[in-house]
BAZA-811268 format. One record per residue (C-alpha): residue number from 1; x, y, z. Coordinates in nm, 4 decimals, decimal comma. Last residue first. Example, Ala and Ser with C-alpha at 12.3 -4.5 7.8 and 13.67 -1.06 7.14 Angstrom:
<rs>
R     k         xx         yy         zz
R     2     1,3670    -0,1060     0,7140
R     1     1,2300    -0,4500     0,7800
</rs>
This chain:
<rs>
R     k         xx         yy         zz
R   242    -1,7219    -1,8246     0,7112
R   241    -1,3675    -1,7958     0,6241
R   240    -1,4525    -1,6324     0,2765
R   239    -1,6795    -1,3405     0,4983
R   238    -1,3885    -1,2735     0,7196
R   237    -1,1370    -1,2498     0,4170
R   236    -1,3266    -0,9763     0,2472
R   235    -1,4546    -0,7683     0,5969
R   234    -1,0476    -0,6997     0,6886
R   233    -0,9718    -0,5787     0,2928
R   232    -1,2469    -0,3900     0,3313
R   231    -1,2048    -0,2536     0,6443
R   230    -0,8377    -0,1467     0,5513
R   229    -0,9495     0,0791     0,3081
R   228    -1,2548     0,2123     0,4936
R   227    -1,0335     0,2620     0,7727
R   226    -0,8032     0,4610     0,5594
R   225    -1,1224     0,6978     0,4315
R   224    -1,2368     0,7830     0,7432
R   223    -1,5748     0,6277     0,8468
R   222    -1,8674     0,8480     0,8371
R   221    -1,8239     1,2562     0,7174
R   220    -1,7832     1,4301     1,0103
R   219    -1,3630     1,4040     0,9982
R   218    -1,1731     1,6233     1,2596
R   217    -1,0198     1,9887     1,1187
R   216    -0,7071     1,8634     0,9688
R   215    -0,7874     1,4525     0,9809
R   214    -0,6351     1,2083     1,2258
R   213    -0,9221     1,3121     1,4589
R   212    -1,1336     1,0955     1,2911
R   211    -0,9707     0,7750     1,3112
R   210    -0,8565     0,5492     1,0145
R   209    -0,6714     0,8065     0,8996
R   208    -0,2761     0,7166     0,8600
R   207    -0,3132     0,3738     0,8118
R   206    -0,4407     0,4710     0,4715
R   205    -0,0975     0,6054     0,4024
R   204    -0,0903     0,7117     0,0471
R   203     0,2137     0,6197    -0,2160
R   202    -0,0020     0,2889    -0,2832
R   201     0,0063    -0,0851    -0,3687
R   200    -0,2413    -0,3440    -0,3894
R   199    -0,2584    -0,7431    -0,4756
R   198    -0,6533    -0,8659    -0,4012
R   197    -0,8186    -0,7162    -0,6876
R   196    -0,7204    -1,0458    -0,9160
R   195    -0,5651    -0,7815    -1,2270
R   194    -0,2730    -0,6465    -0,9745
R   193    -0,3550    -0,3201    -0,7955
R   192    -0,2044     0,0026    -0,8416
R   191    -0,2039     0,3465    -0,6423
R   190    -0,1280     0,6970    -0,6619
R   189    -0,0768     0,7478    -1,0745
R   188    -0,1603     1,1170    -1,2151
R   187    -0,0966     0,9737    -1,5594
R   186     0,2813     0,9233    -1,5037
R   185     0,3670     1,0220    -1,1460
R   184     0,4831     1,3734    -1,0493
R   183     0,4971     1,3422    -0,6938
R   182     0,2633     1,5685    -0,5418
R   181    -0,0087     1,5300    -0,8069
R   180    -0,2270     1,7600    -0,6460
R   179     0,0710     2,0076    -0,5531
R   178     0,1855     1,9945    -0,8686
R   177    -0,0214     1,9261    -1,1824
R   176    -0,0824     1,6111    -1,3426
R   175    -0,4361     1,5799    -1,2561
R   174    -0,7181     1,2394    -1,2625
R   173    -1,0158     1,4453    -1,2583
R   172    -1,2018     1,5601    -0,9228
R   171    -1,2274     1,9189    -1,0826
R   170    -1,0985     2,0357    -0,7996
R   169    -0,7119     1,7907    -0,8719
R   168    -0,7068     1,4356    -0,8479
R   167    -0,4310     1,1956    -0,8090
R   166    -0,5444     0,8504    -0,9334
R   165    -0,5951     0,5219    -0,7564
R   164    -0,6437     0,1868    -0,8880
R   163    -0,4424     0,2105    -1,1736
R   162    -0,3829    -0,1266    -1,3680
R   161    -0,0590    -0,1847    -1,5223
R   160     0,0543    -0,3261    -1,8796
R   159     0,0771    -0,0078    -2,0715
R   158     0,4728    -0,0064    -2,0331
R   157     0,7773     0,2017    -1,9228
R   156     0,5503     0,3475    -1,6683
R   155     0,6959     0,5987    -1,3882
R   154     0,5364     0,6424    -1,0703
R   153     0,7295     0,9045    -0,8652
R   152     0,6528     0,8036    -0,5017
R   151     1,0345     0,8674    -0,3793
R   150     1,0446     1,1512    -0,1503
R   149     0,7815     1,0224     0,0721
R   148     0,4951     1,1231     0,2967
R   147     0,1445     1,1223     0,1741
R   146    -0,1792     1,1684     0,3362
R   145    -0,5364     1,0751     0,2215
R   144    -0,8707     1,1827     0,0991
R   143    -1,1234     0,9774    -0,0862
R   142    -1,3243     1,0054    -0,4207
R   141    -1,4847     0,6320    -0,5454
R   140    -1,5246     0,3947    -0,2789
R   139    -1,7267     0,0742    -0,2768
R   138    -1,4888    -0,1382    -0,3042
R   137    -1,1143     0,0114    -0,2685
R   136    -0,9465    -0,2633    -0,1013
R   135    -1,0428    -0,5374    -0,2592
R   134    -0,9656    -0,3904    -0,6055
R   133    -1,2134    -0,4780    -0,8993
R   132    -1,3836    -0,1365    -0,9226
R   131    -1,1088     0,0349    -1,0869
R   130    -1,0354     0,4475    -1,0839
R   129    -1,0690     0,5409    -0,7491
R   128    -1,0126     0,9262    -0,7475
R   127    -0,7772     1,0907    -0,4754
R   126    -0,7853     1,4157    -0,2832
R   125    -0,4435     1,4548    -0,1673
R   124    -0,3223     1,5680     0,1888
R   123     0,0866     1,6444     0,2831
R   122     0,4380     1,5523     0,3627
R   121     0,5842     1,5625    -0,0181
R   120     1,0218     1,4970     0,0451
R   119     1,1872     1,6906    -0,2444
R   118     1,3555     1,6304    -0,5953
R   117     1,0298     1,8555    -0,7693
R   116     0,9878     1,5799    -0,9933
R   115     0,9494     1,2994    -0,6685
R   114     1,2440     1,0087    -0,6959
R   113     1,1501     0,7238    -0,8156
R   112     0,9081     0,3924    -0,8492
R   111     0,8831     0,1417    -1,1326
R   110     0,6367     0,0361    -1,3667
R   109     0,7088    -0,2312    -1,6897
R   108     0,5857    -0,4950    -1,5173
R   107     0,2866    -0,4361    -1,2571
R   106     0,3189    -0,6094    -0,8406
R   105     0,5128    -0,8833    -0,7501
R   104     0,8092    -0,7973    -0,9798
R   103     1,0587    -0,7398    -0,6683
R   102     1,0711    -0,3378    -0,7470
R   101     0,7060    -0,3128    -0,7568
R   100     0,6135    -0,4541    -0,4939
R    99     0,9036    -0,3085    -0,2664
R    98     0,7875     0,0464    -0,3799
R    97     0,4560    -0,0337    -0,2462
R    96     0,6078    -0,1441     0,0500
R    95     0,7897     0,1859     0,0708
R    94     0,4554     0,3949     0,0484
R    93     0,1922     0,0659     0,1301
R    92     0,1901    -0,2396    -0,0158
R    91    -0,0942    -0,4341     0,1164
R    90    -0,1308    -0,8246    -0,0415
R    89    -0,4572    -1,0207     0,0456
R    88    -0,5691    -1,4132     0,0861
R    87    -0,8292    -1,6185    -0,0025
R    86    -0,6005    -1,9218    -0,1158
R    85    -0,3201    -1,9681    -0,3660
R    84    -0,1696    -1,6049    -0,2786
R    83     0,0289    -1,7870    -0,0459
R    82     0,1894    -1,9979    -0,2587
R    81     0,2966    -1,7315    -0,4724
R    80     0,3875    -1,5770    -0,1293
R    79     0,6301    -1,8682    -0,0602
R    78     0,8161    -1,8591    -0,4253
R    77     0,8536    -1,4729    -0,3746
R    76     1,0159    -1,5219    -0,0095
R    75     1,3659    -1,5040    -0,0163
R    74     1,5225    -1,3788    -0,3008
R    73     1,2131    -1,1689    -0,4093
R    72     1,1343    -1,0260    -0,0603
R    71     1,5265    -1,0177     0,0236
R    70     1,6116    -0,7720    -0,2946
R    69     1,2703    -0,5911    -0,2414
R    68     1,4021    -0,5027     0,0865
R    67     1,7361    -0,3751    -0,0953
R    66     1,5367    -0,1615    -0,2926
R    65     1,2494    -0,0318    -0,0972
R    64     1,3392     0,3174    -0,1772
R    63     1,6960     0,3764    -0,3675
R    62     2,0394     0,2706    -0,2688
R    61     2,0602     0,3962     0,1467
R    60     1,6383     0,3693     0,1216
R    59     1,7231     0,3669     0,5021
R    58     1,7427     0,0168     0,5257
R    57     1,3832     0,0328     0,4898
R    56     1,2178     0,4396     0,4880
R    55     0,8866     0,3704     0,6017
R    54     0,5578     0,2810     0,4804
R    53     0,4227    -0,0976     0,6185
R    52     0,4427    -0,4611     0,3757
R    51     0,1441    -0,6006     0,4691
R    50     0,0426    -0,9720     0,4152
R    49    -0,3311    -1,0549     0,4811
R    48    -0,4455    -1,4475     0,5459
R    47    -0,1733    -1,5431     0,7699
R    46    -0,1022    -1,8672     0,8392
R    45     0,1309    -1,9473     0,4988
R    44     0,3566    -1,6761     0,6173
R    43     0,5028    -1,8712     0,8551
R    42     0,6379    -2,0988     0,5731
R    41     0,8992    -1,8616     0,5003
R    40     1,1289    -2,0157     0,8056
R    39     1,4978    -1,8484     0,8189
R    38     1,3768    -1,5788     0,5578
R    37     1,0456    -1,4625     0,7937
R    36     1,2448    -1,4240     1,0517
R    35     1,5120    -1,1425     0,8742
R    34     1,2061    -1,0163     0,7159
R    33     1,0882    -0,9001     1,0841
R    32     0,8214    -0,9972     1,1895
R    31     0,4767    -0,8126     1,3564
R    30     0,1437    -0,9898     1,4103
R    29    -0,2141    -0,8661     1,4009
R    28    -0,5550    -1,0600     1,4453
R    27    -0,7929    -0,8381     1,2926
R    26    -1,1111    -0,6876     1,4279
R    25    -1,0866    -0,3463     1,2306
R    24    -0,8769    -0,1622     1,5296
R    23    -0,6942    -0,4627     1,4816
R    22    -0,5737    -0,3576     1,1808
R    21    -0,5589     0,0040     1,2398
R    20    -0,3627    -0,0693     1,5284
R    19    -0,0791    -0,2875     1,3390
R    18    -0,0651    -0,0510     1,0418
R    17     0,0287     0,2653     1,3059
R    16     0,2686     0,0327     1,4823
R    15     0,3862    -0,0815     1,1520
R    14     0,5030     0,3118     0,9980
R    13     0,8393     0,3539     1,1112
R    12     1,0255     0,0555     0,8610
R    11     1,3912     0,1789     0,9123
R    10     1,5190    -0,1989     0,9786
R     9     1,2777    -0,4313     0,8710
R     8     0,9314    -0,4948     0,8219
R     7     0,6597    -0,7467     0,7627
R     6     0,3369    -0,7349     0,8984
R     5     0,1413    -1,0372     0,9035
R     4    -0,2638    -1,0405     0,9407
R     3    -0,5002    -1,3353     1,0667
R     2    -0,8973    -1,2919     1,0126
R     1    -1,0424    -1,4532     1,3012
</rs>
């Protein structure tokens, strides 16, 4: 049974959602808080996918994901090294994206803020996978998803990243114009992954479709785009258990 942990803490909304489409894939899902993870980090080491859930933690009250990221790499960056030692996966989605980023776990040089247009983005972008090594995007190239943040502003200082996912606009070509790129980001940037494939973070909530009816006008086009996401990552560890 492939074993996932879902961290959160206060203002995290988006785990319940995570949880189901986890086990929705056949995973074994647990929920802790980062409070519980800090008094015993070696919990962690049971799991075989760590998820860090969208939301708005500690009510992004300094800047999104910051004071999370704060605790991750305090706390637990030494223990997820460790964890990353064996078959195992990293999700960062929306504000655990931005915790990835902002506790060094995920890119140098790249950082998260607030959207160009200074507003909250609630809506559907067609996205282009632009790296075949990711776990989590195998086998996909353009997908649909939702956003929902005000801070998903991508912003490289350096060339040392790797972009998974790219905002796209009819043409299907990485786009910097708003609302495609709802955000912003430097060179239409949605989602990056770390050079093993198996470290990912995105502004889009794949947890968002994985059922059919989660889509304006139902899906009829196979499995939704999220679940496909979240399959993979699901299918990866399962096959390096057998």
């Amino acid at each position: 049974m492939v074993k996932v942990l879902i961290l959160y803490a206060p203002g995290i909304n988006c785990n319940l959602e995570t949880k189901i489409a986890f086990q929705t894939c056949g995973a074994n899902v647990n929920e802790i808080t980062i409070r519980r993870l800090e008094q015993k980090p070696s919990k962690l080491l049971s799991y075989d996918i760590l998820v860090l859930p969208g939301g708005f933690s500690y009510g992004d009250s300094i800047s999104s994901g910051k004071i999370l990221s704060v605790y991750f790499k305090e706390f637990l960056r030494e223990t997820v090294l460790d964890f990353l030692k064996r078959n195992t996966l990293v999700l960062g989605i929306c504000n655990g994206f931005q915790v990835l980023l902002k506790s060094g776990l995920l890119g140098n040089g790249v950082t998260l803020t607030e959207n160009a247009n200074g507003r909250f983005e609630d809506r559907w972008v067609s996205l282009r996978v632009t790296d075949s090594n990711c776990v989590f995007t195998k086998g996909l190239n353009i997908i649909e998803l939702p956003v929902a943040h005000r801070e998903g502003r991508v912003i490289v200082e350096d060339v040392k990243y790797n972009r998974v996912l790219a905002y796209i606009g009819d043409n299907d070509e990485p786009i910097m114009e708003y609302p495609y790129n709802p955000n912003g980001s430097n060179n239409a940037i949605a989602g990056i992954c770390d050079n093993t494939g198996r470290i990912f973070g995105l502004m889009p909530h794949p947890e968002r479709f994985f059922l059919s009816n989660q889509y304006p006008g139902m899906w009829k086009d196979g499995i939704p785009h999220g679940m496909r996401i979240i399959k993979n990552a699901v299918d990866w560890v399962r096959e390096r258990k057998v």
